[in-house]
DRENMARZA-950349 format. One record per residue (C-alpha): x, y, z; residue in one letter; residue number from 1. Coordinates in steps of 0.02 Angstrom, whole numbers. Each point is the difference from the previous one (the first is absolute). Layout:
residues N
     east    north       up   aa     i
        X        Y        Z    a   NUM
...
end
This chain:
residues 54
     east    north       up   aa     i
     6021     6767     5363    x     1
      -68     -125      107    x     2
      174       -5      128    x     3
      -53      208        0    x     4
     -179      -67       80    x     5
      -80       76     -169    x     6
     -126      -96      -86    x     7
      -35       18     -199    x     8
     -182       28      -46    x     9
      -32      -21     -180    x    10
     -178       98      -47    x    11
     -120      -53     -109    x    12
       24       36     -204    x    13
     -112      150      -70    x    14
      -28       77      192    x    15
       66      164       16    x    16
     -147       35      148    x    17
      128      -95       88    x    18
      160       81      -38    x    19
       25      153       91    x    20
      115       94     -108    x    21
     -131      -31     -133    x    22
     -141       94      130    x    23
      122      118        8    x    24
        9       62     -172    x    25
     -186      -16       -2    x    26
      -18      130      114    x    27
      129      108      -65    x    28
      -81      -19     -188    x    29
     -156       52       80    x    30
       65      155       75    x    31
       75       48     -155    x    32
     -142      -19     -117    x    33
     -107       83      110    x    34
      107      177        9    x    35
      -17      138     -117    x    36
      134       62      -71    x    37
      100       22     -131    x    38
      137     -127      -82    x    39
      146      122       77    x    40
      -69      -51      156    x    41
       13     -177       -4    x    42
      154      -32       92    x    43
      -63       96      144    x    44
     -193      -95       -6    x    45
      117     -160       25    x    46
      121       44      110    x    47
     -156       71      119    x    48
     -100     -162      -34    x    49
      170     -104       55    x    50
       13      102      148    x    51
     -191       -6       68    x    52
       19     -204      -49    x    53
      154      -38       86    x    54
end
């Protein structure tokens, strides 16, 4: 990785503020929870709050 100019970052344990796919999933979680609905329309609540996230 390093001959590829990339460097390795390890992050600390317990810290998902500082993982982005973890803020991520946050946000899409919190977009879901927060639409009505009814379980039929689950897939689409997620696949909308993966499209406004992404």
């Amino acid at each position: 990785m390093r001959e590829g100019g990339c460097e390795l970052l390890y992050l600390p344990r317990h810290s998902p503020d500082m993982n982005q796919i973890e803020q991520q999933w946050y946000g899409i979680k919190q977009r879901v929870r927060k639409s009505e609905g009814t379980e039929e329309s689950l897939q689409e609540r997620v696949d909308e709050a993966i499209r406004q996230v992404c």
